[in-house]
MIMIFI-329644 format. One record per atom (N, C-alpha, C, O): residue number from 1; residue in one letter; atom name; x, y, z. Coordinates in Angstrom, 1 decimal. Atoms other than C-alpha are relative to their C-alpha. Example, Ala and Ser with C-alpha at 12.3 -4.5 7.8 and 13.67 -1.06 7.14 Angstrom:
// MIMIFI-329644
(1 "A" "N" (0.9 -1.2 0.0))
(1 "A" "CA" (12.3 -4.5 7.8))
(1 "A" "C" (0.9 1.2 0.0))
(1 "A" "O" (1.9 1.2 0.7))
(2 "S" "N" (-0.9 -1.1 0.0))
(2 "S" "CA" (13.7 -1.1 7.1))
(2 "S" "C" (-0.8 1.1 0.8))
(2 "S" "O" (-0.3 2.2 0.9))
This chain:
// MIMIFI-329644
(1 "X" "N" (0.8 -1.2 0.0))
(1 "X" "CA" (0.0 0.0 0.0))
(1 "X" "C" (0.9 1.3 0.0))
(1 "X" "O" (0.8 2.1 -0.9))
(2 "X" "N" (-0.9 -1.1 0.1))
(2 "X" "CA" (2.6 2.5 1.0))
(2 "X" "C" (0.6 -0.1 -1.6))
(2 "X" "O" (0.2 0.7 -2.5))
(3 "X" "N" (-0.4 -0.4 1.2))
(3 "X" "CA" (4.6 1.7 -2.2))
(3 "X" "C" (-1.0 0.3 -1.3))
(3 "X" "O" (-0.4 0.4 -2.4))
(4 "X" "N" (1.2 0.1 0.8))
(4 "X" "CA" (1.6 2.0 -4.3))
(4 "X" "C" (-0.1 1.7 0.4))
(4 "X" "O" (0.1 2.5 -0.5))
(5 "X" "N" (0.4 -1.7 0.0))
(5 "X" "CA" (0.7 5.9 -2.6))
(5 "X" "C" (1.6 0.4 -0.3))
(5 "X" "O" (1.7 1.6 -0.7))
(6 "X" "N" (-1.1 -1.0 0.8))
(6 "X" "CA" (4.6 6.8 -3.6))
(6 "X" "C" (-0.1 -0.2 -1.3))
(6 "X" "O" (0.2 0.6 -2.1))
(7 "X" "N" (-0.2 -0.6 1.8))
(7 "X" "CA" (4.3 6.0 -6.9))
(7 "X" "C" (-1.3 0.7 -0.5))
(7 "X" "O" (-1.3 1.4 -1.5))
(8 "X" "N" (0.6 -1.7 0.4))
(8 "X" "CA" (1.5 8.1 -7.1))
(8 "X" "C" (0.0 1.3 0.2))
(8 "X" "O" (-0.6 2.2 -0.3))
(9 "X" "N" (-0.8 -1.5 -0.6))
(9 "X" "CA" (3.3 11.0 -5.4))
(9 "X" "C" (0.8 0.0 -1.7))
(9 "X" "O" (0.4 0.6 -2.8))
(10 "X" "N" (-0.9 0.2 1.0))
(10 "X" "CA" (5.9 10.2 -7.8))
(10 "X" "C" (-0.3 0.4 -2.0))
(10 "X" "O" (0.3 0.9 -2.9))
(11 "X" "N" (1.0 -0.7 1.4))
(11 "X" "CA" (3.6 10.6 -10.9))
(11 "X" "C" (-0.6 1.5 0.2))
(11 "X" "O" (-0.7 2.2 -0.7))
(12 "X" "N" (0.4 -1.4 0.2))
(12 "X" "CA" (2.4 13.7 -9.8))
(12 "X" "C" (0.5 0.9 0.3))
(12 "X" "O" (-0.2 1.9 0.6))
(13 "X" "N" (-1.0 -0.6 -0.1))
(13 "X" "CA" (5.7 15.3 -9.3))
(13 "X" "C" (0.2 0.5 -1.4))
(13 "X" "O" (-0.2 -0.2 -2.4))
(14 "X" "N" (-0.6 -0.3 1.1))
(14 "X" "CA" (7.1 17.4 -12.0))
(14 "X" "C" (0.7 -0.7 -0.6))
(14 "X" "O" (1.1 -1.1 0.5))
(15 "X" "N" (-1.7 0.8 0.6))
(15 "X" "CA" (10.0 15.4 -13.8))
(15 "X" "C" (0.9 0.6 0.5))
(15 "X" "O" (1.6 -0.2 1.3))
(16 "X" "N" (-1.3 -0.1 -0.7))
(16 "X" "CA" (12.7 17.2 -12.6))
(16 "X" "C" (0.3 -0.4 1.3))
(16 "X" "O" (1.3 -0.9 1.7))
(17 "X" "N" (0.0 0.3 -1.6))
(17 "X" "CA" (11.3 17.0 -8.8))
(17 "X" "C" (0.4 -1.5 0.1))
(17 "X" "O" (1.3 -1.9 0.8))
(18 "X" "N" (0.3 1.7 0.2))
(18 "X" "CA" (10.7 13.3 -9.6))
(18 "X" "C" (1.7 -0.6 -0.1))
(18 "X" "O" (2.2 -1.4 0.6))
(19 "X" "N" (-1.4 0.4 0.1))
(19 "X" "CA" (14.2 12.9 -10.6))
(19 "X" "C" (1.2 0.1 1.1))
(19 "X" "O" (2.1 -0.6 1.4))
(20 "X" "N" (-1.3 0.0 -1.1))
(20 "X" "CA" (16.2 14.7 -8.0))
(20 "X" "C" (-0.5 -0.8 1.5))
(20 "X" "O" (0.2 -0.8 2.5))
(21 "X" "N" (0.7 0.7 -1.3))
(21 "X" "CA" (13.8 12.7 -5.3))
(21 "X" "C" (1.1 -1.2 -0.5))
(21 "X" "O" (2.2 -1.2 0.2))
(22 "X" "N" (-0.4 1.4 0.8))
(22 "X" "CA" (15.2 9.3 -7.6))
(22 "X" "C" (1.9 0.1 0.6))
(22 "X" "O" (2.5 -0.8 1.2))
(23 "X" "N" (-1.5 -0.3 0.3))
(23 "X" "CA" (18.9 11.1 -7.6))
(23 "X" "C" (0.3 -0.3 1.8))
(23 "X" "O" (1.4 -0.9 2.1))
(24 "X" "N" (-0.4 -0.7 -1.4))
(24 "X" "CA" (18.6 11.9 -3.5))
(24 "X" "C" (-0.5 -1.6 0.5))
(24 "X" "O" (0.1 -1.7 1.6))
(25 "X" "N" (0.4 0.9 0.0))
(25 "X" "CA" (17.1 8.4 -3.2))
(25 "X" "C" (1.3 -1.3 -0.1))
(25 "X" "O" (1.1 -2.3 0.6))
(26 "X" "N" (-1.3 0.4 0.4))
(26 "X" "CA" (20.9 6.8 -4.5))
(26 "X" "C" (1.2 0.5 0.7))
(26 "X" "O" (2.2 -0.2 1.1))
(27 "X" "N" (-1.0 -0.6 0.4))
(27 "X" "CA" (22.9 9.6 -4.2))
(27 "X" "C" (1.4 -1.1 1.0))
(27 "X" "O" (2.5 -1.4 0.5))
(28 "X" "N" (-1.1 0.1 -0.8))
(28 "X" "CA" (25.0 8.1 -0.7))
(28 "X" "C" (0.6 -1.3 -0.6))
(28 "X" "O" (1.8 -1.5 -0.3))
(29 "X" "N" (-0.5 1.2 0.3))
(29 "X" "CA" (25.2 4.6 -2.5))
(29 "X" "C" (1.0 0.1 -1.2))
(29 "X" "O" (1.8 -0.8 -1.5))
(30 "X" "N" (-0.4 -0.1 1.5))
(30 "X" "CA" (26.4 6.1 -5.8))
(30 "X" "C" (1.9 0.8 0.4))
(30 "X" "O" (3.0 0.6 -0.1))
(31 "X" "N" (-0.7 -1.3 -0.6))
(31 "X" "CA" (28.7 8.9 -3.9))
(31 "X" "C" (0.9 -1.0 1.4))
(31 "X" "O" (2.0 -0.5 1.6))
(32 "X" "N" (-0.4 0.6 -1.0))
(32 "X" "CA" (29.7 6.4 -0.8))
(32 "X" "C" (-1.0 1.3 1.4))
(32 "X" "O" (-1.7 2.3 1.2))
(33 "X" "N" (0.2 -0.5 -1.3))
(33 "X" "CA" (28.9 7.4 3.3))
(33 "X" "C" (0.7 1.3 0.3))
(33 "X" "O" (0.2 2.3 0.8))
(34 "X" "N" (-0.7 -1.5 -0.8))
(34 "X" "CA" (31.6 10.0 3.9))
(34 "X" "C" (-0.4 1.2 -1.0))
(34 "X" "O" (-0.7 2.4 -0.7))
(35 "X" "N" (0.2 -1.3 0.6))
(35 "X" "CA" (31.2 12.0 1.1))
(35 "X" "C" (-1.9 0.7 -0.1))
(35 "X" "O" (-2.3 1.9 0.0))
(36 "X" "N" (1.5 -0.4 -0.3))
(36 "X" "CA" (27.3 12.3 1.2))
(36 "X" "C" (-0.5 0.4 0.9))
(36 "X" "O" (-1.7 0.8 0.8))
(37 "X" "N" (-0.1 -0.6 -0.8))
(37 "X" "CA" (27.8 13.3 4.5))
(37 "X" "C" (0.3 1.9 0.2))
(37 "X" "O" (0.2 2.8 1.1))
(38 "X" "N" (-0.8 -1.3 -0.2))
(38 "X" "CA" (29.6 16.3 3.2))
(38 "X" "C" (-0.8 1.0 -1.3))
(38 "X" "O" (-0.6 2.2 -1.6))
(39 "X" "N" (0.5 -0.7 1.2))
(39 "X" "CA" (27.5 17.0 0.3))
(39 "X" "C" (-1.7 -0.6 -0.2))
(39 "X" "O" (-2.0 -1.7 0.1))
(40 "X" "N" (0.8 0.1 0.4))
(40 "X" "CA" (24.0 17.2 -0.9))
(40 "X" "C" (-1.2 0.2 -1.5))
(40 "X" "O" (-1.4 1.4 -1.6))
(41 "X" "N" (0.1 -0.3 1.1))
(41 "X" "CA" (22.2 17.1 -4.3))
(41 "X" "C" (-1.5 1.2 0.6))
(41 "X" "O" (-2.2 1.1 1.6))
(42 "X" "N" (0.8 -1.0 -0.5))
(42 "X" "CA" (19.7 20.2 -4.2))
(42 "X" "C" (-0.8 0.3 -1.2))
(42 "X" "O" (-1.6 1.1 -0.8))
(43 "X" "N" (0.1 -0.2 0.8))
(43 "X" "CA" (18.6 20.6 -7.7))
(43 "X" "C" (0.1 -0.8 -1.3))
(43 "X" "O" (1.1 -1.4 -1.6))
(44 "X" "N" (-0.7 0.9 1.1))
(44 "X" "CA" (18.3 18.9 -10.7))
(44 "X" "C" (-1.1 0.3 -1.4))
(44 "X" "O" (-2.2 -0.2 -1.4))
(45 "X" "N" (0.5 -0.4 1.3))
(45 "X" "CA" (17.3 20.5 -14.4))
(45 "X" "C" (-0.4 -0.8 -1.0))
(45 "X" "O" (-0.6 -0.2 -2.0))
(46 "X" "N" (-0.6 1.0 1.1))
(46 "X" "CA" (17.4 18.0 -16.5))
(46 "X" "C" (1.0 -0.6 -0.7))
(46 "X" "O" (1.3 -1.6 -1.4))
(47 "X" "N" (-1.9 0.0 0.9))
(47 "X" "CA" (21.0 18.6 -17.6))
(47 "X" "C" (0.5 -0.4 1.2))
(47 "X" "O" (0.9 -1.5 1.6))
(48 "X" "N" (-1.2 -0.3 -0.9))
(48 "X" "CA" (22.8 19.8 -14.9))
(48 "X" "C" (-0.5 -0.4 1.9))
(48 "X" "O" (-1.3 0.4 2.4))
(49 "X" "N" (0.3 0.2 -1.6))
(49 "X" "CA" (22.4 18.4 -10.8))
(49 "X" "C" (1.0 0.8 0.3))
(49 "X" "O" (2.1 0.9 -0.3))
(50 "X" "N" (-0.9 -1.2 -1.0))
(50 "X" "CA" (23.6 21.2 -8.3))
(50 "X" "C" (0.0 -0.8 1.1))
(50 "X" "O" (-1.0 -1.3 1.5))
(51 "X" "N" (0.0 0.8 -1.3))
(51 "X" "CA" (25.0 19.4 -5.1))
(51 "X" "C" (0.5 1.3 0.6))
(51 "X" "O" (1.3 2.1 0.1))
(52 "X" "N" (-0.9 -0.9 -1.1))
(52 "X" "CA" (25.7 21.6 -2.1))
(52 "X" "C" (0.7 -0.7 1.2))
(52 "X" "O" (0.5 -1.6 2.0))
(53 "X" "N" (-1.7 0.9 -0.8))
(53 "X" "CA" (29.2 20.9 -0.4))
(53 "X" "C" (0.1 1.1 1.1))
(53 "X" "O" (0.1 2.4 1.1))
(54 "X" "N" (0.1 -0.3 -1.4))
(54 "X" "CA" (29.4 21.4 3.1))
(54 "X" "C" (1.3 1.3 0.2))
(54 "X" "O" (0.9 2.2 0.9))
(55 "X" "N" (-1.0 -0.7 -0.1))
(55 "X" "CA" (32.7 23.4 3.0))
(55 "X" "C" (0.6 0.3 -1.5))
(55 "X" "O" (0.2 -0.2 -2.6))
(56 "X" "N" (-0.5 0.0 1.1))
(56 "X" "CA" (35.0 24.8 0.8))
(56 "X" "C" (1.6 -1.0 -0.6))
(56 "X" "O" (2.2 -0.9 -1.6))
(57 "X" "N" (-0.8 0.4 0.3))
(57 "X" "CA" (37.5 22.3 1.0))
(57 "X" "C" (-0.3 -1.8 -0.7))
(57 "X" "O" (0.4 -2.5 -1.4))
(58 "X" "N" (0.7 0.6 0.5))
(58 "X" "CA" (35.0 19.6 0.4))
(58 "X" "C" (-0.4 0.0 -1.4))
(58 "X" "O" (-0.6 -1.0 -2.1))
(59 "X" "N" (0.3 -0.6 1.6))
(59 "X" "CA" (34.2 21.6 -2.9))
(59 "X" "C" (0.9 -0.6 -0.9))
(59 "X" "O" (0.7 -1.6 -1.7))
(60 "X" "N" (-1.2 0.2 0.5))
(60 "X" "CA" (37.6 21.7 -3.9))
(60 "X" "C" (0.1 -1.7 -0.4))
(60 "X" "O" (-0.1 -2.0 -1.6))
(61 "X" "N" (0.1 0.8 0.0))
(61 "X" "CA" (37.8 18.1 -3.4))
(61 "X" "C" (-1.0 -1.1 -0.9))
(61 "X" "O" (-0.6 -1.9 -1.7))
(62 "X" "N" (1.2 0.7 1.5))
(62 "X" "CA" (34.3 16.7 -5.5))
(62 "X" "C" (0.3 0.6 -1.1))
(62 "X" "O" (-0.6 0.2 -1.9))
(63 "X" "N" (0.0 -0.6 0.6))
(63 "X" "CA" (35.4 18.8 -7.8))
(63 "X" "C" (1.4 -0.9 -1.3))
(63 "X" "O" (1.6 -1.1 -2.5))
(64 "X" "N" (-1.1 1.3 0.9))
(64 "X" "CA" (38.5 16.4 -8.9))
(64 "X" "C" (-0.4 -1.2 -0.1))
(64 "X" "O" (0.3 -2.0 -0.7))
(65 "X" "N" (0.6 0.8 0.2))
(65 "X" "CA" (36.1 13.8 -8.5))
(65 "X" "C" (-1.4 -0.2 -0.7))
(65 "X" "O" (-1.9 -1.3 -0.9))
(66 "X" "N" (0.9 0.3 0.6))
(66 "X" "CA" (33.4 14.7 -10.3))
(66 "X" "C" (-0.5 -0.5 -0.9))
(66 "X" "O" (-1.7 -0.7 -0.9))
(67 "X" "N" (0.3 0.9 1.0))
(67 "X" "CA" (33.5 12.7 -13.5))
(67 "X" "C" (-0.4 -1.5 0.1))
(67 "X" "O" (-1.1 -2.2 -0.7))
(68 "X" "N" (-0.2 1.5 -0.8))
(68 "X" "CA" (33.9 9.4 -11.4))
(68 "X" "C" (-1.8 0.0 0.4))
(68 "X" "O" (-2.6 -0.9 -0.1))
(69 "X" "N" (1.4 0.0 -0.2))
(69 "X" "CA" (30.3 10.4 -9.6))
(69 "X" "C" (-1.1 0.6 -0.8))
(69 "X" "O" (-2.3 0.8 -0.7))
(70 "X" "N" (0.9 -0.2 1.3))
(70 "X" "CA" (29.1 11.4 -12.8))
(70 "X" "C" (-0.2 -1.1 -0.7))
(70 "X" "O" (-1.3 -1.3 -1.3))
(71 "X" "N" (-0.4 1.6 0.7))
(71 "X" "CA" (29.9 8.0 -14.2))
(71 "X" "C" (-1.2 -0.7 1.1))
(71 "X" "O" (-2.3 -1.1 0.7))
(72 "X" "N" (0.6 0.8 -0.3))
(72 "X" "CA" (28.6 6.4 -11.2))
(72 "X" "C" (-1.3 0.3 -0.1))
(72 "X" "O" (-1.9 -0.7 -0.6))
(73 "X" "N" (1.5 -0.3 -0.1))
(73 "X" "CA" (24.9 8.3 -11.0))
(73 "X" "C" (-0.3 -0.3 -1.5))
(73 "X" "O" (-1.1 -1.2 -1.5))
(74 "X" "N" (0.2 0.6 1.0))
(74 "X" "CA" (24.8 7.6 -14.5))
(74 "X" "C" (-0.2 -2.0 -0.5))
(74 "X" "O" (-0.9 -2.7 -1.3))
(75 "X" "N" (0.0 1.6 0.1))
(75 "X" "CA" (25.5 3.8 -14.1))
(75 "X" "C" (-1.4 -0.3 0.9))
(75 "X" "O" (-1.7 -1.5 1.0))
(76 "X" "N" (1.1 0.8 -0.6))
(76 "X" "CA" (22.1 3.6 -11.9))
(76 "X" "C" (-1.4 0.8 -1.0))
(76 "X" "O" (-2.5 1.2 -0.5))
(77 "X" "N" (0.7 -0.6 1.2))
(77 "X" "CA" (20.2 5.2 -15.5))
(77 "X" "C" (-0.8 1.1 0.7))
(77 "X" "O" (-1.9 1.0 1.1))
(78 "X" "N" (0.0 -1.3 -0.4))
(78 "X" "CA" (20.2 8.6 -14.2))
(78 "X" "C" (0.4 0.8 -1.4))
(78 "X" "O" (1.2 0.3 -2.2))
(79 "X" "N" (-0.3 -0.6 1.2))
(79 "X" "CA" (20.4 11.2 -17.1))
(79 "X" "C" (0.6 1.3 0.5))
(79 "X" "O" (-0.2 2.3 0.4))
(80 "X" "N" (-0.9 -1.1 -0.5))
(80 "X" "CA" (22.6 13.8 -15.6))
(80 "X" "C" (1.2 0.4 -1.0))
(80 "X" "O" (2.3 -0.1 -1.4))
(81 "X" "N" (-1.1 -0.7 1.6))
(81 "X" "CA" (24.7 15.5 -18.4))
(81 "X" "C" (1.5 0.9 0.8))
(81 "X" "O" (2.6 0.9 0.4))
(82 "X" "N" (-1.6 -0.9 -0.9))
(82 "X" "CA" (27.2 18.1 -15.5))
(82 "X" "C" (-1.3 -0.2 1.1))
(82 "X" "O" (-2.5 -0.4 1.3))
(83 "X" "N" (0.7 -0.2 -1.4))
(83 "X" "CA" (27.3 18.6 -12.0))
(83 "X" "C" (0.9 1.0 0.4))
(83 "X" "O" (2.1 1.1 0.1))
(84 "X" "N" (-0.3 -1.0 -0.3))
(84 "X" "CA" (27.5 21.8 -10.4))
(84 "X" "C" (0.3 -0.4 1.5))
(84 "X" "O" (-0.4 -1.2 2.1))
(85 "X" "N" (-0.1 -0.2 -1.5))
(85 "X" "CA" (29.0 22.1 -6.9))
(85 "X" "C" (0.0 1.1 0.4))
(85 "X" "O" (0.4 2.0 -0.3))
(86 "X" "N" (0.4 -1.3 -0.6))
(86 "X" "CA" (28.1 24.8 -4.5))
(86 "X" "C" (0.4 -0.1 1.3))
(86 "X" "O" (0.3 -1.0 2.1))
(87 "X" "N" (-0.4 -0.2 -1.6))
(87 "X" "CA" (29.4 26.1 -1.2))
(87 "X" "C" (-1.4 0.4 0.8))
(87 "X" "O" (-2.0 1.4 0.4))
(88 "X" "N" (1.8 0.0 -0.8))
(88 "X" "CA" (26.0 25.8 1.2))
(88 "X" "C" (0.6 0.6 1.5))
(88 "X" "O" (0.4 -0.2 2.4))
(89 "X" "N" (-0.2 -0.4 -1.2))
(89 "X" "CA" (27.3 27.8 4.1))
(89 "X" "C" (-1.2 -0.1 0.9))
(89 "X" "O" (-1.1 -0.4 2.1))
(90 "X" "N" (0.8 -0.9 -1.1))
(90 "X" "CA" (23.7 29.0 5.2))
(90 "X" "C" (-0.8 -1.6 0.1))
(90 "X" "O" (-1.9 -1.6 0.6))
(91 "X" "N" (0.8 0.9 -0.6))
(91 "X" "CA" (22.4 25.6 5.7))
(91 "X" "C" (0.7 -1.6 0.6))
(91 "X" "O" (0.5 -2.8 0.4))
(92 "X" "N" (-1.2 1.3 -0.3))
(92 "X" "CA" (25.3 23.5 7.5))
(92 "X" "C" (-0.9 -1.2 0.7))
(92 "X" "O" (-0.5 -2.4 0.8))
(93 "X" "N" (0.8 0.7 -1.0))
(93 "X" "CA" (22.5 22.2 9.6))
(93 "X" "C" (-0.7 -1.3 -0.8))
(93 "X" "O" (-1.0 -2.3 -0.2))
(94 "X" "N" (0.8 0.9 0.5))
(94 "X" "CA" (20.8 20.2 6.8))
(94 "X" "C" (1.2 -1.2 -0.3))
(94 "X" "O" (0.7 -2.0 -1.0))
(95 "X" "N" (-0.6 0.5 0.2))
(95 "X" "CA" (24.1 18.1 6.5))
(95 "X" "C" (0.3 -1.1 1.5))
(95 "X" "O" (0.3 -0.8 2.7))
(96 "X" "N" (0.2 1.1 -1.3))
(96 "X" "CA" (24.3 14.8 8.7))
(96 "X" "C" (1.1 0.3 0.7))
(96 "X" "O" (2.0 0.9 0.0))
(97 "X" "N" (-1.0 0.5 -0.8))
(97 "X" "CA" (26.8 14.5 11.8))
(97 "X" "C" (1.0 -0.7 -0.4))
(97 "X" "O" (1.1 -1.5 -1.4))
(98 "X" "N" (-1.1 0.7 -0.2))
(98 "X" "CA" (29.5 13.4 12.3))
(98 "X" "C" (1.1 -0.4 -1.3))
(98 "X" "O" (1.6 -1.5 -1.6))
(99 "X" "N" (-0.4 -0.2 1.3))
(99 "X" "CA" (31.2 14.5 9.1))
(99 "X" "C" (1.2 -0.8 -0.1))
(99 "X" "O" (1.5 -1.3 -1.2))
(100 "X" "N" (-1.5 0.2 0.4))
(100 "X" "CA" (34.8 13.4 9.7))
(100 "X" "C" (0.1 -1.3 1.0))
(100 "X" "O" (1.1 -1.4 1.7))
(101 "X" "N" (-0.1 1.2 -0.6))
(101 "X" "CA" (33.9 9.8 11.4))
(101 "X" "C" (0.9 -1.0 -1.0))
(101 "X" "O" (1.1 -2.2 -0.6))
């Protein structure tokens, strides 16, 4: 029953919403534990997913890795074309604990 009322949520989402739910739904498995701790996807156009990165050294960091977690979100038939990273100062709070376990 529950899965049955999400996929009617899920139909009656936009496509993009639909998508970055799908994306945010993966992302920690696609991305691993530590880094999805440090980052989150916020956005997603059709083309381009915007993740916001907890710091700026975090940034820096996904940022030499981005092709790799473009690859992987793509290997679970994700159509993500780029990915934007963003420094999310004003909402450090929406980022899980225990960042540097």
């Amino acid at each position: 029953m529950i899965n049955n009322i999400g996929s009617i949520m899920m139909e009656m989402l936009p496509e993009n919403i639909a998508e970055l739910v799908k994306i945010n739904s993966i992302y920690s498995i696609c991305v691993g534990k530590r880094i999805s701790k440090v980052s989150k996807p916020i956005k997603f156009d059709g083309r381009t997913l915007t993740v916001a990165v907890f710091d700026n050294i975090w940034l820096q960091e996904l940022s030499f890795l981005k092709q790799d977690i473009l690859e992987r979100l793509n290997s679970e038939n994700l159509n993500v074309k780029e990915i934007k990273f963003i420094h999310n100062e004003i909402n450090k709070q929406d980022f899980s604990s225990g960042l540097y376990e």
